[in-house]
GUGUVO-877164 format. One line per field, with one value per residue (C-alpha): residue number from 1; residue in one letter; x, y, z. Coordinates in steps of 0.05 Angstrom, whole numbers. Each point is the difference from the previous one (the first is absolute). Layout:
BEGIN
n: (NUM,...)
res: (a,...)
px: (X,...)
py: (Y,...)
pz: (Z,...)
//
This chain:
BEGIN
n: (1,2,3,4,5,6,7,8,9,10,11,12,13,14,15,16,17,18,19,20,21,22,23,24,25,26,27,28,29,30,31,32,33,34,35,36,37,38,39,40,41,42,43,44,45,46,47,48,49,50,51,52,53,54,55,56,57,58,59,60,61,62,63,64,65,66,67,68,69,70,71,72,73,74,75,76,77,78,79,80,81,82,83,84,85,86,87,88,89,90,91,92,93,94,95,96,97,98,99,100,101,102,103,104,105,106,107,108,109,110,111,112,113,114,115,116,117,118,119,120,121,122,123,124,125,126,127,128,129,130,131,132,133,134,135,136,137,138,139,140,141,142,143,144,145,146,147,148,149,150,151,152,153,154,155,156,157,158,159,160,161,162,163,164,165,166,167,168,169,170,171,172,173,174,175,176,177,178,179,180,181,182,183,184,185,186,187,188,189,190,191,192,193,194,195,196,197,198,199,200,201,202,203,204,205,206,207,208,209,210,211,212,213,214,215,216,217,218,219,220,221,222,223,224,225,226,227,228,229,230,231,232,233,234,235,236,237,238,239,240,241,242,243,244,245,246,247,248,249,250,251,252,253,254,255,256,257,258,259,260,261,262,263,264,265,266,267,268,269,270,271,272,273,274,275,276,277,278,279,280,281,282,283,284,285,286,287,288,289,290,291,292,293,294,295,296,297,298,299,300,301,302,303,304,305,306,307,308,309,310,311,312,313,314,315,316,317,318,319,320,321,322,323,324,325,326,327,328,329,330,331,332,333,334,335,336,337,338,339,340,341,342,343,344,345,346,347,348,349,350,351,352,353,354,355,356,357,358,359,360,361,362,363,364,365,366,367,368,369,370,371,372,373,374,375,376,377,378,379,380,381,382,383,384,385,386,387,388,389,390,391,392,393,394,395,396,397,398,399,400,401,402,403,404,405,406,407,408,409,410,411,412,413,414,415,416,417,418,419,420,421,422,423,424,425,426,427,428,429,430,431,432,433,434,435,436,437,438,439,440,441,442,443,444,445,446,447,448,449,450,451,452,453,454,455,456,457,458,459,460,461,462,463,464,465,466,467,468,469,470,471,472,473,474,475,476,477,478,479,480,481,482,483,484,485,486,487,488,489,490,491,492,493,494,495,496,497,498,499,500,501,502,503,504,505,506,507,508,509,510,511,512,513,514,515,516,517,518,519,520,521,522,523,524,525,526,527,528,529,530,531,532,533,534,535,536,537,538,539,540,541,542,543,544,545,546,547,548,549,550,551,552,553,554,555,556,557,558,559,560,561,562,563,564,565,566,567,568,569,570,571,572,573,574,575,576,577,578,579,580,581,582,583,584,585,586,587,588,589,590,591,592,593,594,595,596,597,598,599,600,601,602,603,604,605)
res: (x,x,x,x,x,x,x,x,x,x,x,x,x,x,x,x,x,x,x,x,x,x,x,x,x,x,x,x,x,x,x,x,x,x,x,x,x,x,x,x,x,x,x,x,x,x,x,x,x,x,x,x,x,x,x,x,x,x,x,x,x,x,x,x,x,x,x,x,x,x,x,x,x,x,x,x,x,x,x,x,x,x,x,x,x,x,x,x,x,x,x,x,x,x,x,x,x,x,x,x,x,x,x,x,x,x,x,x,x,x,x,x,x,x,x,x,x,x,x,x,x,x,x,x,x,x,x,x,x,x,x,x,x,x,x,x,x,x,x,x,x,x,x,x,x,x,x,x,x,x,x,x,x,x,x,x,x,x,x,x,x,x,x,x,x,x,x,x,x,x,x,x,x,x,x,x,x,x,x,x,x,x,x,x,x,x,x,x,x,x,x,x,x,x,x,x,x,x,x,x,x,x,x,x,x,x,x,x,x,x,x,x,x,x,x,x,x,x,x,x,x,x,x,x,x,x,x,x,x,x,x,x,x,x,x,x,x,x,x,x,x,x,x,x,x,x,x,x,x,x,x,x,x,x,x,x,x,x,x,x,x,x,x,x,x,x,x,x,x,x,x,x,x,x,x,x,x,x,x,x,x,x,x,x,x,x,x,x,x,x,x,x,x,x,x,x,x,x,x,x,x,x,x,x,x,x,x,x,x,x,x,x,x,x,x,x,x,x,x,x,x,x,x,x,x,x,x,x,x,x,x,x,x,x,x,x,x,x,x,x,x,x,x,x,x,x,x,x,x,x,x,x,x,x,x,x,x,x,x,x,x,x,x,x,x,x,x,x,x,x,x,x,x,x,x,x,x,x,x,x,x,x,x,x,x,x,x,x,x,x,x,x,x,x,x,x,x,x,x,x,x,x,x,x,x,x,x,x,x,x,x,x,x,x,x,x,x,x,x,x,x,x,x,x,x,x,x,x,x,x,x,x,x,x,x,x,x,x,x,x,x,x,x,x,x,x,x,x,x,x,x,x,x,x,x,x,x,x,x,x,x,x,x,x,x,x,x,x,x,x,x,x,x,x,x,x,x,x,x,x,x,x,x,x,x,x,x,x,x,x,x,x,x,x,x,x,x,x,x,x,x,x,x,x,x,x,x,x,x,x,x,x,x,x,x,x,x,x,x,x,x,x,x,x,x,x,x,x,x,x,x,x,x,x,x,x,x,x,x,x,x,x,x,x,x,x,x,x,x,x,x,x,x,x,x,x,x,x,x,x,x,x,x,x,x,x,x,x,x,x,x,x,x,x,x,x,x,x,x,x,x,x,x,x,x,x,x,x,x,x,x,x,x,x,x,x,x,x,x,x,x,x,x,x,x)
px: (865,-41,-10,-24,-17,-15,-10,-55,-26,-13,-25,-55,-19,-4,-45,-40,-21,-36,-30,-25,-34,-33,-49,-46,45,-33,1,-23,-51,-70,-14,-44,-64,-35,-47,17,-34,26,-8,-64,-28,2,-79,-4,-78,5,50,-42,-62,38,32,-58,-41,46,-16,-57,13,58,41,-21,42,66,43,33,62,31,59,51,68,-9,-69,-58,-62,-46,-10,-66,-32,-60,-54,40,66,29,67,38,-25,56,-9,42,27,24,44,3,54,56,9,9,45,52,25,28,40,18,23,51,20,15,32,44,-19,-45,8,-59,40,42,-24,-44,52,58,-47,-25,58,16,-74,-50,10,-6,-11,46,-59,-12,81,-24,-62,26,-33,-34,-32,-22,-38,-25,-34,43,42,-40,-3,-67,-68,-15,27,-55,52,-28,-56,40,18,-3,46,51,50,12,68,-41,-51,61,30,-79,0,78,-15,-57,9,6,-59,41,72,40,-5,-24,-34,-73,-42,-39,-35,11,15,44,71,-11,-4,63,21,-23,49,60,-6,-4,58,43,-16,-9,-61,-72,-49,-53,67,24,-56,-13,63,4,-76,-45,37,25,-72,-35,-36,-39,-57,36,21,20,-24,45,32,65,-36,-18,-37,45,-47,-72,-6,3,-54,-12,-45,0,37,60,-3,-8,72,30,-22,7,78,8,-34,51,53,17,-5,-60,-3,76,16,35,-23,36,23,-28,41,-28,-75,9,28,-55,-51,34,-38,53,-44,-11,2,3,-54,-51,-10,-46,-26,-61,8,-35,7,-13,65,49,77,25,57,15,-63,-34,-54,4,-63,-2,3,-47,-54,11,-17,-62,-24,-57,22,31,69,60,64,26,55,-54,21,-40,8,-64,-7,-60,-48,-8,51,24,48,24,43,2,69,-29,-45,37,-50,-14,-66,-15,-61,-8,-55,-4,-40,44,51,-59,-38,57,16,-81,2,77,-39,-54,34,58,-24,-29,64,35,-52,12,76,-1,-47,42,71,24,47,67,47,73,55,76,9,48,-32,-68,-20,-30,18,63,33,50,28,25,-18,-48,-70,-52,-76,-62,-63,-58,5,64,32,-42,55,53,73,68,49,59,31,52,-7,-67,-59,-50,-61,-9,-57,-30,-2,33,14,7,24,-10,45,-20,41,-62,53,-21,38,-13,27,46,-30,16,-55,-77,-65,-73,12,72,51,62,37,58,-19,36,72,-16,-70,-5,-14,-69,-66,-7,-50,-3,-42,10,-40,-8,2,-80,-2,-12,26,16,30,31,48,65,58,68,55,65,21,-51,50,-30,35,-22,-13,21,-79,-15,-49,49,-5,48,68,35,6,77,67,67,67,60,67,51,68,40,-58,-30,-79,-60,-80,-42,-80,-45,-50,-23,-58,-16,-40,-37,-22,-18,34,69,28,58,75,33,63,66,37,70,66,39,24,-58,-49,-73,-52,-68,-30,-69,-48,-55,-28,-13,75,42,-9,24,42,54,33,11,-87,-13,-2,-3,-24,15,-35,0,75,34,28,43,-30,52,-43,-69,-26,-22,12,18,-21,-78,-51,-17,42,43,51,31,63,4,65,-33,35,37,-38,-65,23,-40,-61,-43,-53,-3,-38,31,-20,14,1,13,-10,-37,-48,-4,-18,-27,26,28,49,62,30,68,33)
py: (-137,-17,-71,-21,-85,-43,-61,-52,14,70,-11,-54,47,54,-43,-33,78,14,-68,-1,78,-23,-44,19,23,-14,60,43,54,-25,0,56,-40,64,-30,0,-16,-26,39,-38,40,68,19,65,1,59,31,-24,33,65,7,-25,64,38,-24,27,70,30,-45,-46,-50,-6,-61,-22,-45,-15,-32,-26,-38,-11,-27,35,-13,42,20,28,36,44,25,20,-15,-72,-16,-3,64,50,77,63,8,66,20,-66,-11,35,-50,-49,45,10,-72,26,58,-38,-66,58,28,-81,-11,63,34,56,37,24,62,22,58,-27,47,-48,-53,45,36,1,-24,53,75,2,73,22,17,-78,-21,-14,-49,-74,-65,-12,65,-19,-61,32,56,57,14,68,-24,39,-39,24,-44,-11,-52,-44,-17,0,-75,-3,65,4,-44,1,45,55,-8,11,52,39,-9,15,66,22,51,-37,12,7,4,-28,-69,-58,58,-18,-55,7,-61,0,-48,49,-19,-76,16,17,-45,-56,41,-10,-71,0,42,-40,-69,24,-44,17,7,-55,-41,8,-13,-66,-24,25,-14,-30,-59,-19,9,-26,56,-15,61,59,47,79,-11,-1,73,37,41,-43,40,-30,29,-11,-34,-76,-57,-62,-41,-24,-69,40,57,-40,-46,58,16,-71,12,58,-28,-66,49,9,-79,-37,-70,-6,59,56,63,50,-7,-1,67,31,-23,38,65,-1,-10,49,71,59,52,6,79,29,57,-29,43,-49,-65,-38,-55,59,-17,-68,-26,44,-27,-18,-57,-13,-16,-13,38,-9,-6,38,-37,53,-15,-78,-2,38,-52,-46,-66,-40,47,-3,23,0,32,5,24,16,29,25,25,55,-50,-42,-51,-13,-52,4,-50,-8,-13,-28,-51,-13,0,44,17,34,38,16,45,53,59,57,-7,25,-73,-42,27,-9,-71,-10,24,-35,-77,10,-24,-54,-27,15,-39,-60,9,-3,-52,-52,23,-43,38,-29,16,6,-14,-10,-84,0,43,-5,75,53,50,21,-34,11,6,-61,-42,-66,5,-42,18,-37,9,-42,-26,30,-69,-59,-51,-3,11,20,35,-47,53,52,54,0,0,58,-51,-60,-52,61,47,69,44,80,51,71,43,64,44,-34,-54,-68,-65,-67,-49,-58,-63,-48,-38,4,-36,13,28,27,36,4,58,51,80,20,37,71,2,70,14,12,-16,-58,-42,-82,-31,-76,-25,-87,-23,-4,74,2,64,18,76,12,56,2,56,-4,25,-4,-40,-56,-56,-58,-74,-64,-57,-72,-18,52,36,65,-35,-41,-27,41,-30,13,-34,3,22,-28,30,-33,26,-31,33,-62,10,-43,2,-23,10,27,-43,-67,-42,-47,-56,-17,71,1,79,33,14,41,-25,31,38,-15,65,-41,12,71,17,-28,50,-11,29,-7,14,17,-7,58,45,74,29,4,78,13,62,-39,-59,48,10,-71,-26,-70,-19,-68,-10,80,2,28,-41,40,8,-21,-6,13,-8,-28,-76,-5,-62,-5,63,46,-47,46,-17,28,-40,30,-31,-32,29,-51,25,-33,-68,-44,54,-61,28,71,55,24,71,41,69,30,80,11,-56,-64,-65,-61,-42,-72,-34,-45,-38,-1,-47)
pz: (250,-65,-11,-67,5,-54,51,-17,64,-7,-73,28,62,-53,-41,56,25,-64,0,61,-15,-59,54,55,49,85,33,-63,-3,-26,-67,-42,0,-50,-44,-78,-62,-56,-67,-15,71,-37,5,-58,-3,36,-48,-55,16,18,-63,-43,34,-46,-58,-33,28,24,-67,-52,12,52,-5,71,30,65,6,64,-9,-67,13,-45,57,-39,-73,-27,-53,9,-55,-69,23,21,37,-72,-27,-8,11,6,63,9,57,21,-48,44,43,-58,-37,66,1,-62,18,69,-47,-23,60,21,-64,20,-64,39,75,22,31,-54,-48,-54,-54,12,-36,-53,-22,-75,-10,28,10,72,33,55,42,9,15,74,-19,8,-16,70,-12,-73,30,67,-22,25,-60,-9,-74,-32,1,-70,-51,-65,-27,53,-41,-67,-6,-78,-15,42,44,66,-6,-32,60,51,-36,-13,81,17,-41,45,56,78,41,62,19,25,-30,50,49,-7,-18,-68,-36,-71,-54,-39,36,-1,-70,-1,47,-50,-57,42,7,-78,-6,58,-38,-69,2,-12,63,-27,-11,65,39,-26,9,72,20,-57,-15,71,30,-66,-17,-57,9,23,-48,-15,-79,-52,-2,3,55,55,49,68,42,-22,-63,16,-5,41,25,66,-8,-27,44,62,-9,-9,74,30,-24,44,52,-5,6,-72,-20,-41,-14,10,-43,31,-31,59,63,73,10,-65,17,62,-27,-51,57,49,6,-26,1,81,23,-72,-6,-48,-63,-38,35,-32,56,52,77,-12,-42,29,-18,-66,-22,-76,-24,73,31,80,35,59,63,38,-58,8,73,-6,-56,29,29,-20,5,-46,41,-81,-25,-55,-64,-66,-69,-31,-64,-29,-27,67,-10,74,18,73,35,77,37,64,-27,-66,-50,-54,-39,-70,-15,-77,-29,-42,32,48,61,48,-13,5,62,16,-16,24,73,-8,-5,44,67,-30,-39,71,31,-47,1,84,3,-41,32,54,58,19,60,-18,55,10,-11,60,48,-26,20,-50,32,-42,-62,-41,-72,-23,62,-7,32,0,-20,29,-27,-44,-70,-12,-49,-28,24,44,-36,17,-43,-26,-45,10,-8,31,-38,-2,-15,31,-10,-44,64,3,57,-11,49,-21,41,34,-67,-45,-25,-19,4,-5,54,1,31,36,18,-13,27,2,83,-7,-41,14,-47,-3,12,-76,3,-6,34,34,76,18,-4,-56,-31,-12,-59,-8,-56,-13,-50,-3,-5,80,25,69,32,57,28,31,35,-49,49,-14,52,31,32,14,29,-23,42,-6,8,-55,53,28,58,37,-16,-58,-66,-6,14,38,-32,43,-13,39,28,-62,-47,-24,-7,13,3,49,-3,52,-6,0,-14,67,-21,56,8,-61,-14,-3,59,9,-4,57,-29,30,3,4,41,-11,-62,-38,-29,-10,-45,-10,-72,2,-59,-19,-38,-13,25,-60,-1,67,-5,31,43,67,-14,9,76,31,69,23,68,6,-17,-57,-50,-53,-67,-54,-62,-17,-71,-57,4,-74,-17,0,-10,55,50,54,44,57,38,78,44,55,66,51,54,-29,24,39,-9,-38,-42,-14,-39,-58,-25,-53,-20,-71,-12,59,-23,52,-18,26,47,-9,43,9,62,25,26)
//
């Protein structure tokens, strides 16, 4: 039987659950006590000096910026260059140039796996020998498209449809199409034609209106020319360069402008080249997988870095005269390096001041311990379920959410979970404080390893790491500790069918505590259910997977779900059995999937 109630007394038990999570519940696990700096704590003296040993020497001048949640924490100039000087930036301009084509493919104008001819037909000559190249291929470098394309440098007397068609025209340096790995800028040339020919729009056109003017760009540029060279030909300075990254690492979002989408960021950031044979590979040993526009660090070369470690994903785009920006998953920051020497000192310098912006970026990041707000154990949690985080400096006041939906930033804090697929999303709150957070995992977040970043509204940042399963149940207790007498109530149907609800709980006065209300299980023909509140079930595979214990005997499962009415609230209704009577107070257990949860109890009368 599935029992939907709309009774005031369900509503206020529903309510007085997430109320009573949003405090310091007895009975829960200490709190992360790491230390944390605020932003003011960043010490860069050390980074200073190491990048002013540069400069004279290895450059003339290098201009430098490091930037987390939207936060710049360090922006310098060095010799002839300062932290507003604009250079070419080479390679470094793919990454820039994908949210393009990907704005497309979200805008449903482009799919990155259908032939690149169906776009160009009617408008370049495309060879037969290239029917099987697609758009994914265009962008990742295993098109087979030739390397040798002089037009690339032509930005004054040609367009960019001549460029693709010099390049379609040239013989494939391997067949079939999307069999190797070959770094080029010649077939993101063409990539950068079709979105002109699928919009009918210029590319300088385009990419202001899908990045410049959302991120307010005001220094990056590809020069005024029918030719833009997608690949290689932009300049930036760092400022520009460097929102462009704090979008992606926001999951696609800056300063409330959404430029793509969590899903999108994560394509664009996802390695598509794994197991291909390499044919031509500037990144070496050390960057070994490619996205759209992302070099991937590999994680064999990050462990053997001096300490301080990354554990990364750490992904980079360098260009040929230095210019290496770089943004780092784990610790969610991102840094720009702009000079204008070779890739081999970039990479140098890049080296060089790592560990010491790790150093920095560690030092001033608080830790935080995420559990289940009913059970309070880390062990497992769930998509969708409400948990609780305790840690240091995670809110600069105490404030609970009042709006429905619920909000995403409260009292200026935000919480992000990036799932174990590389997926961002931000949170819905429902309650923040300097101590404790009390949040929902996001819809969608994958199973497996993920990773926590609440930043306050000061800029205070704090990580943390938690096990997405898909099923995590945990039972809510009337004290709010997973301990003791359930928080749930009594659904008496009567012989004649009328219904009524009765709570299992009380508050005695003089003990100053609920105590349990011993439940009356009634005379035949009167059925009795208990509804249990929790969290972290709703994707059981089914009712007959979900198991109730009362005192060690079964009581039939005959819903278990989503509770409908508030976020991440489940509820399962069990029919108490009549041989429970005159037990008194007995364990309840639960068991969803395989997965058991705490134990909280009832008494019977």
């Amino acid at each position: 039987m599935h029992f939907k109630y709309f009774s005031r007394l369900i509503v206020v038990t529903s309510l007085a659950l997430l109320i009573f999570s949003g405090v310091p519940a007895p009975g829960a696990p200490p709190k992360a006590t790491a230390a944390h700096l605020s932003p003011a704590g960043y010490d860069w003296t050390a980074l200073t000096n190491k990048l002013q040993s540069f400069v004279p020497g290895a450059v003339n001048g290098l201009s430098f910026m490091v930037s987390r949640n939207g936060q710049t924490l360090y922006a310098q100039g060095f010799g002839n260059l300062t932290v507003n000087s604009v250079l070419p930036i080479a390679s470094a301009t793919k990454m820039p140039s994908g949210i393009v084509i990907m704005k497309l493919v979200e805008q449903g104008l482009i799919d990155l796996d259908r032939p690149v001819k169906d776009y160009v037909q009617g408008k370049l000559d495309w060879p037969a020998d290239k029917n099987a190249v697609t758009m994914r291929m265009l962008f990742n470098h295993t098109s087979g498209m030739s390397v040798d394309a002089p037009c690339l440098n032509d930005q004054r007397n040609t367009t960019l449809k001549d460029c693709a068609q010099y390049i379609a025209n040239q013989p494939l340096e391997f067949t079939p199409p999307g069999s190797r790995f070959a770094y080029s800028g010649s077939s993101i040339q063409v990539a950068g034609y079709v979105a002109e020919a699928v919009t009918g729009k210029k590319w300088n056109n385009l990419f202001a209106e899908f990045v410049a003017q959302p991120l307010g760009l005001t220094k990056f540029t590809y020069g005024v020319t029918d030719n833009p060279r997608i690949a290689g030909g932009a300049n930036s300075d760092t400022g520009d360069y460097t929102k462009i990254m704090q979008m992606a690492l926001a999951g696609g979002s800056y300063n409330g402008n959404r430029i793509l989408s969590p899903a999108t960021i994560a394509l664009m950031e996802t390695n598509q080249v794994a197991g291909l044979p390499k044919l031509r590979s500037p990144g070496g040993t050390t960057l070994t997988g490619y996205g759209f526009g992302w070099w991937h660090s590999d994680p064999a070369f990050l462990a053997r870095q001096p300490e301080p470690l990354t554990t990364g994903p750490e992904l980079s785009d360098q260009g040929a005269f230095g210019c290496t920006p770089w943004i780092d998953l784990g610790l969610n920051f991102s840094a720009i390096l702009l000079i204008q020497d070779r890739t081999s000192t970039g990479t140098e310098i890049w080296d060089a001041v790592r560990p010491l912006i790790i150093e920095q970026i560690k030092r001033n990041t608080g830790s935080v311990a995420t559990v289940s707000a009913a059970s309070y154990s880390g062990t497992a949690l769930a998509s969708e379920a409400i948990v609780t985080a305790f840690g240091s400096n995670l809110a600069t006041t105490t404030q609970f959410s009042s709006a429905i939906p619920l909000p995403t930033i409260l009292a200026g804090t935000t919480v992000k979970v990036r799932d174990g697929a590389g997926t961002e999303r931000l949170s819905p709150l429902f309650f923040v404080s300097p101590t404790q957070i009390n949040y929902q995992i996001p819809a969608g977040t994958a199973t497996g390893s993920a990773t926590i970043t609440i930043t306050s509204g000061d800029g205070a940042v704090s990580t943390g790491s938690a096990q997405i399963f898909t099923v995590a149940p945990g039972l809510f207790s009337a004290n709010a500790s997973g301990q003791g007498i359930a928080a749930a109530v009594v659904l008496r149907v009567k012989a004649n069918g009328s219904q009524s609800y009765e709570p299992v709980a009380q508050f005695d006065a003089t003990q100053n505590k609920l105590i349990a209300s011993p439940i009356d299980l009634g005379p035949e023909g009167e059925q009795v259910f208990l509804l249990l509140f929790g969290t972290g079930l709703r994707f059981r595979s089914s009712f007959s997977a979900v198991n109730v214990k009362v005192g060690g005997t079964d009581a039939p499962v005959t819903f278990a779900g989503a509770q409908g009415d508030f976020a991440g609230l489940d509820q399962v209704n069990a029919r108490l059995p009549r041989m429970l009577a005159g037990r008194g107070e007995l364990d309840v257990a639960l068991t969803a999937d395989g997965q058991i949860s705490n134990t909280v109890k009832v008494s019977i009368r």
